[in-house]
C-alpha positions in Angstrom: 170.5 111.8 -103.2 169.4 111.9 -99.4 172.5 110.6 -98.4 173.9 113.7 -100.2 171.6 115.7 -98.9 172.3 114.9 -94.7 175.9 115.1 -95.8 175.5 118.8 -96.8 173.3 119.6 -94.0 176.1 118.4 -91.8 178.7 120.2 -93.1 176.2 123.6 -93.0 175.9 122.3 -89.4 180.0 122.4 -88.6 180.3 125.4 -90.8 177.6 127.4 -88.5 179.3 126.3 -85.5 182.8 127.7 -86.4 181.0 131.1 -87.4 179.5 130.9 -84.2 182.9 130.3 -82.9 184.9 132.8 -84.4 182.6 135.6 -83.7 182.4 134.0 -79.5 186.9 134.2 -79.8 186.8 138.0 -81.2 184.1 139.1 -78.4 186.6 137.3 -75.9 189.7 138.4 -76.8 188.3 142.3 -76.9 186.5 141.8 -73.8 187.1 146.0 -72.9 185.4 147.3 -76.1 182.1 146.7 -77.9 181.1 146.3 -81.3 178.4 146.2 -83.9 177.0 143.3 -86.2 178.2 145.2 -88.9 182.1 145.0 -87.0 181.7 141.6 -86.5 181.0 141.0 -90.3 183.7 142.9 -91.3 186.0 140.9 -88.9 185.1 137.9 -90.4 185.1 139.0 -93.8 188.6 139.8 -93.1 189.1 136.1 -92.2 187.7 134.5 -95.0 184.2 133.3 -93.2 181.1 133.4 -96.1 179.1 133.8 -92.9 176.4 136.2 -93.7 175.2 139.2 -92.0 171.7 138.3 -91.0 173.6 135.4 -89.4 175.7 137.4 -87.2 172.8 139.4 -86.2 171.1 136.0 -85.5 174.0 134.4 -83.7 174.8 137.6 -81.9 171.4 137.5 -80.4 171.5 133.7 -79.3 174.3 134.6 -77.3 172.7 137.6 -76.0 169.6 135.3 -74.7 171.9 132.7 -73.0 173.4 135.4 -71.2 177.2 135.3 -72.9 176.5 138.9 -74.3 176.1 142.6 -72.9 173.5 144.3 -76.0 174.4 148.0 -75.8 172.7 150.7 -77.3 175.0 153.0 -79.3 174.8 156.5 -78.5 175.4 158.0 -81.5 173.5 155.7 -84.3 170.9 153.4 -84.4 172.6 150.5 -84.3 173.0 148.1 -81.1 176.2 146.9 -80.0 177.6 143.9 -78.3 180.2 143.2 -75.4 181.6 139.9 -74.1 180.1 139.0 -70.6 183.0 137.2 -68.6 181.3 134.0 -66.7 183.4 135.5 -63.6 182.4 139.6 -64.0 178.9 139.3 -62.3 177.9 141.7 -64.8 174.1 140.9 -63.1 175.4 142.4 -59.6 176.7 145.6 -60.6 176.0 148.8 -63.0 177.5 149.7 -65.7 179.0 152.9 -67.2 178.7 153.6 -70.7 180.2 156.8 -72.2 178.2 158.5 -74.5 181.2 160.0 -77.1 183.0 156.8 -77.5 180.0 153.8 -76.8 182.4 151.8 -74.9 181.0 150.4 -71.1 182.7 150.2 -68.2 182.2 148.3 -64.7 181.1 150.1 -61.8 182.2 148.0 -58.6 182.9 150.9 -56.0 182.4 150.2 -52.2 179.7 152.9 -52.1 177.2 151.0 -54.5 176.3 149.0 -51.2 175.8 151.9 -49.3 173.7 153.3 -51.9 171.9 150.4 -52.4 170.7 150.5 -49.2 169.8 154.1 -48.6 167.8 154.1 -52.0 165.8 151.0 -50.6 165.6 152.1 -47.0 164.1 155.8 -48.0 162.7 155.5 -51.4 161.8 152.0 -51.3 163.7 151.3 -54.5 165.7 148.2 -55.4 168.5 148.5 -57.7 168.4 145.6 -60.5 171.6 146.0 -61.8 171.3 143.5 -64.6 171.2 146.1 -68.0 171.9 148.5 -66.1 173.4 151.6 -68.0 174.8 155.2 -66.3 175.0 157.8 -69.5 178.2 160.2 -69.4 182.0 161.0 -70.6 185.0 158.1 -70.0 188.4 159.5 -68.7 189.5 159.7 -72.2 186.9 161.8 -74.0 187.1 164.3 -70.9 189.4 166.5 -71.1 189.1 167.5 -67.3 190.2 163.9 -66.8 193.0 161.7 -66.6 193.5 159.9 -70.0 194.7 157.0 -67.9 191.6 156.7 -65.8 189.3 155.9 -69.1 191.1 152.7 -69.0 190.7 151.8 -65.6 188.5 148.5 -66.1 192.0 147.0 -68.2 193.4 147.0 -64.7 190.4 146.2 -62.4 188.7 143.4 -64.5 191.3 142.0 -66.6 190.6 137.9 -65.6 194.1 136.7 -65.3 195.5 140.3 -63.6 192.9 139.8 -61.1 194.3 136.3 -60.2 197.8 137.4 -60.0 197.0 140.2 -57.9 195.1 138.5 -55.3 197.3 135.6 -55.2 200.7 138.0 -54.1 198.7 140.8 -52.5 195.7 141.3 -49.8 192.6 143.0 -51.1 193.0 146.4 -50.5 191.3 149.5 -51.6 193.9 150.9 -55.0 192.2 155.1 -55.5 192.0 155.5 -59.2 195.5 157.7 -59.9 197.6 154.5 -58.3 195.7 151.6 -60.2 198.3 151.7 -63.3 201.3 152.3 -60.6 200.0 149.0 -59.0 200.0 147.1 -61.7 203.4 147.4 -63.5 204.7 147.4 -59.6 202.7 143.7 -60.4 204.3 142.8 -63.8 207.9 144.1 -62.7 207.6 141.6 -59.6 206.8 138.9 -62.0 209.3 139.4 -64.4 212.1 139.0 -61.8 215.1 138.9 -63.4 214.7 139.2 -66.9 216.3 141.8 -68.5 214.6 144.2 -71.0 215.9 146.6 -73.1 215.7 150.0 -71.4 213.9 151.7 -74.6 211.5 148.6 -74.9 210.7 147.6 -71.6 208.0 150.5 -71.1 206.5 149.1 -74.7 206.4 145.7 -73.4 205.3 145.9 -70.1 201.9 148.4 -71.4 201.3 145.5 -73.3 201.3 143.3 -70.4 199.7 145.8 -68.4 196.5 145.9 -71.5 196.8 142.1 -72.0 197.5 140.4 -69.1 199.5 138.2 -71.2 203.8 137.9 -70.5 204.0 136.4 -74.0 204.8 139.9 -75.0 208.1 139.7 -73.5 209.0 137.0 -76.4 207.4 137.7 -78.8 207.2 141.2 -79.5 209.7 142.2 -82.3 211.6 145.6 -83.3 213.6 146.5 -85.5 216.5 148.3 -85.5 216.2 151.7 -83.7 213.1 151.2 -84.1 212.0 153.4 -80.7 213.9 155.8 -81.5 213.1 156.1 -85.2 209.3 156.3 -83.8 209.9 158.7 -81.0 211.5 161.0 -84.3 208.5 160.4 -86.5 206.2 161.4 -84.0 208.0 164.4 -83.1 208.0 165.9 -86.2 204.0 165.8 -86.7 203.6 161.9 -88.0 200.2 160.5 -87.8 198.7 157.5 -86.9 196.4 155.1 -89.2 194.9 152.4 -87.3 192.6 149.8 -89.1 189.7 149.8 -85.9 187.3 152.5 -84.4 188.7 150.3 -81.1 192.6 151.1 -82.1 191.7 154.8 -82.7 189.7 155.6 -79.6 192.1 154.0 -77.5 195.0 156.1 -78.8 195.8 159.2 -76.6 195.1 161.6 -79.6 195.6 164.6 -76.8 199.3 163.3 -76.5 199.8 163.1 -80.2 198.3 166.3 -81.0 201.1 168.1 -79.0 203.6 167.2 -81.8 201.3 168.0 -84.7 199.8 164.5 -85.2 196.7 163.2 -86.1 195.0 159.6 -85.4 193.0 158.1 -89.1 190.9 155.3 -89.4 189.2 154.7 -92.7 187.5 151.6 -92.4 183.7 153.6 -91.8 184.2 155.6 -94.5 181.5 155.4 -97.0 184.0 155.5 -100.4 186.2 152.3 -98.8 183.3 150.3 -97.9 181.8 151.1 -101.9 185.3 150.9 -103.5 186.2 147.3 -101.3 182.2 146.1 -102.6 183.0 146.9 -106.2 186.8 145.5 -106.4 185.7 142.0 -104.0 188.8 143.4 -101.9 188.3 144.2 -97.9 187.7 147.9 -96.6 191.6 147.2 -95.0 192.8 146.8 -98.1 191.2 150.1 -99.4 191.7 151.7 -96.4 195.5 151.5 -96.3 195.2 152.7 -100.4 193.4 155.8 -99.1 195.8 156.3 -96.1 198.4 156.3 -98.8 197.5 159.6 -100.3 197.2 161.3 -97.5 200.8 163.4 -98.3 201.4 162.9 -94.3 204.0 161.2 -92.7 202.2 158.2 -91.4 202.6 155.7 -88.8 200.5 152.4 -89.2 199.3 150.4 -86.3 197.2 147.3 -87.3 195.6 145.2 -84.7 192.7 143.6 -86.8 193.2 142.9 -90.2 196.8 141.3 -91.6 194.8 141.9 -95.1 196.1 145.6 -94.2 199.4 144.6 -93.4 199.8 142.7 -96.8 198.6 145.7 -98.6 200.9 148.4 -97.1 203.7 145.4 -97.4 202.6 145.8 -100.9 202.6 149.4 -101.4 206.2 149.8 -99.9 207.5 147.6 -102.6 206.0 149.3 -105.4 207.2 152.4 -104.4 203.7 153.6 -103.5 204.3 154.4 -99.5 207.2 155.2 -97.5 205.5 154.8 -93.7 207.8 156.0 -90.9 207.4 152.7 -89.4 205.0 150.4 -88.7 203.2 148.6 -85.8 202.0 145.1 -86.6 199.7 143.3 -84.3 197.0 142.0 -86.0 195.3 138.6 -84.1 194.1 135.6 -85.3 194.7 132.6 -87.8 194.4 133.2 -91.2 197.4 134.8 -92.8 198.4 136.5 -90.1 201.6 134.7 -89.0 202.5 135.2 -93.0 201.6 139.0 -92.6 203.8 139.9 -89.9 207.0 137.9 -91.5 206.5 139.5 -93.9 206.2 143.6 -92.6 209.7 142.0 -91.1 211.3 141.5 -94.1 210.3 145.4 -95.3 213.0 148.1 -94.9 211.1 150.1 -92.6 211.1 150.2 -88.6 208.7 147.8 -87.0 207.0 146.7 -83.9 205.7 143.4 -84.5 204.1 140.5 -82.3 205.0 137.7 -83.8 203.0 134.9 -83.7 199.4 135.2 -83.5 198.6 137.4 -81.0 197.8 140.8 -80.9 194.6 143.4 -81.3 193.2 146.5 -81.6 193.9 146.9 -77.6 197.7 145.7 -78.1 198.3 148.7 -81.2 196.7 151.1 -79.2 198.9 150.2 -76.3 202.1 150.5 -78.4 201.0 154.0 -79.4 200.4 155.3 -76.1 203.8 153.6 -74.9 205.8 155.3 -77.2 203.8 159.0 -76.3 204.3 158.5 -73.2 208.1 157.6 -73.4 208.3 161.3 -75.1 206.6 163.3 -72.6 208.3 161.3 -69.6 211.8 162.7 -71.5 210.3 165.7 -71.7 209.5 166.3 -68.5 213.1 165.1 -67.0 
C-alpha cells in the first residue's frame, strides 16, 4: 500500500508539472495579450488537462512571485489578469501602458523616458520604479483618432526573434511610429530573397510573419482554391467574423470590417454557452460555434484557440447545419489539432489553414486584417 501510495504521489507530481507547463507554453506563445485564470482554464479544458481552477490561480501566482509573470489589473471587472514576462524585455526598467477599453499592456521604451527620468528626480526629487508600473488610457485600436496599426506597435518593437533579425542586418536607428510596419515587411521581404509567393497570398503570409516572427508561415499556410478571392467577396457583401478568443476579436480591425456591413462575434463569455457547455460536458467552442450557427449571417470563422471549434463547425457543414463563406483555421497546440485542420481541408468550403501545429489567436487575427486591408488597398488604386 505505501508503495502504491509514493507511486500516485509521483504521478500527481508529473501531472502538476505538465499543467504547470502548458499554462507557461500558452503565456509564451501569446506573449502580446493577457489573460485571466478563468482563460487559462478554458484553454486547458480545451486540451483535455483535469487541471483545476484553484490550481491555475495557484500556479499562475507562483509564476508571478518568481518574476515569469506581469499580474494586471483588468479595467473593466474584477478579475486580475496575467502576461508573459520575456527574460530579455526588462519589463523592471521601463513602464508600461495598459489600455483601459481592451486590458491589453504595451511597452513603453521611448528615448524621452531618460530624460524624464531625470527631470522628475532632479526637480521633484522623485525616482521612477518602473517595475509594476502601469500608464491608464486608449491603445491605437480602441481610438478612433488613431492609427489602427499603431495599437500593434509592441508586435514589431518587442517581438524576440524580429528584434534579432533586425539588429543583426540593420544599425539601431530611431523607426517614428507610422514607418515601424513599413520597416518590418521591408525586413521579411529581404529575408525571403527569392522565393516566390503568390501575388494574392503574399500580403496574407508575410502579416503572419510580420505578427509571428515565424517564416514557417511561408510553408505551411494552406488555401484553398480562390480562396482570397472567395473571402475578399464574402466580406464585401456584409459577412461577419466569429472568432473563438476575446484576443482574436480585439485584434480584428472591426472599423475596416464595418465599412462593408460586417460585424466581429465571439461567444465564448457568453453566460448561456458557458451554462449549455457545463450541462452537456461539451467546451464553450463547441457551443459557441452551435450559437454562431443561427445567427442567419453570412459568417466567416477564424479559430486560433480551440480545434474543438473547428471539429464542430467541420461537423455542422456535413449535416447540413452551416454553410460558412469560408473558414480560417489556426488553432495551436497538440491535441487534435493537426486532425482538426486536415480535416476543415477535406470540407467543401474555402480555407486558410496552417497546417501543422502552429497558429493562435494573434495569427487569425492577422489573416483577417490581411485580407481587409487587401480590399481597401484595391480600393484605393
Amino acid at each position: 500500500m505505501q508503495g502504491s501510495r509514493y507511486s500516485r504521489e509521483g504521478t500527481m507530481k508529473n501531472y502538476n508539472t505538465k499543467g504547470k507547463d502548458i499554462i507557461m507554453a500558452y503565456l509564451k506563445d501569446h506573449a502580446d495579450g493577457n489573460f485571466s485564470a478563468n482563460d487559462i482554464f478554458q484553454y486547458l479544458e480545451e486540451h483535455n488537462s483535469k487541471m483545476n481552477i484553484s490550481t491555475v490561480y495557484r500556479n499562475l501566482d507562483k509564476f508571478v512571485d518568481q518574476g515569469m509573470l506581469m499580474k494586471l489589473k483588468n479595467p473593466d471587472d474584477d478579475f486580475c489578469r496575467y502576461q508573459y514576462k520575456h527574460p530579455d524585455g526588462n519589463c523592471d526598467d521601463h513602464i508600461h501602458m495598459q489600455c483601459r477599453n481592451c486590458g491589453r499592456v504595451f511597452h513603453l521604451e521611448c528615448g524621452f523616458m531618460e530624460e524624464l527620468s531625470k527631470h522628475l528626480f532632479a526637480h521633484h526629487g522623485f525616482t521612477i520604479e518602473s517595475a509594476g508600473s502601469m500608464i491608464k488610457g486608449l491603445c491605437g485600436e480602441c481610438n478612433t483618432d488613431v492609427s489602427f496599426e499603431a495599437a500593434h506597435l509592441h508586435e514589431a518593437e518587442h517581438s524576440q526573434e524580429a528584434s534579432h533579425l533586425h539588429e543583426a542586418k540593420h544599425p539601431q536607428e530611431t523607426v517614428h511610429p507610422h514607418e515601424i510596419e513599413k520597416k518590418s515587411f521591408s525586413i521579411i521581404t529581404e529575408e525571403l530573397q527569392d522565393i516566390q509567393l503568390d501575388p494574392l497570398q503574399e500580403p496574407i503570409i508575410k502579416r503572419c510573419i510580420h505578427t509571428s516572427a515565424d517564416f514557417d508561415y511561408v510553408e505551411n499556410l494552406c488555401f484553398s482554391d480562390h480562396a482570397v478571392e472567395k473571402l475578399h467577396a464574402a466580406i464585401k457583401n456584409g459577412a461577419c467574423i466569429v472568432t473563438d478568443t476575446q484576443m482574436a476579436k480585439a485584434g480584428i480591425n472591426s472599423t475596416e470590417l464595418a465599412k462593408y456591413g460586417g460585424e466581429v462575434f465571439c461567444f465564448m463569455r457568453d453566460s448561456d454557452v458557458a451554462a449549455a457547455a457545463k450541462k452537456r460536458g461539451c467546451t464553450r467552442a463547441v457551443v459557441s460555434m452551435e450559437k454562431a450557427a443561427t445567427l442567419g449571417k453570412p459568417l466567416i470563422f477564424a479559430i486560433g484557440n480551440a480545434p474543438t471549434a473547428l471539429l464542430c463547425l467541420y461537423d455542422l457543414i456535413q449535416k447540413g447545419k452551416l454553410n460558412p463563406e469560408g473558414i480560417i483555421g489556426v488553432p495551436v497546440g497538440f491535441v487534435n489539432v493537426v486532425e482538426a485542420k486536415e480535416q476543415i481541408m477535406r470540407a467543401d468550403i474555402p480555407y486558410i489553414v496552417a497546417r501543422g501545429r502552429k497558429g493562435g489567436s494573434n495569427v487569425a487575427a492577422a489573416i483577417c486584417n490581411a485580407l481587409l486591408y487587401q480590399l481597401r488597398d484595391m480600393e484605393n488604386h
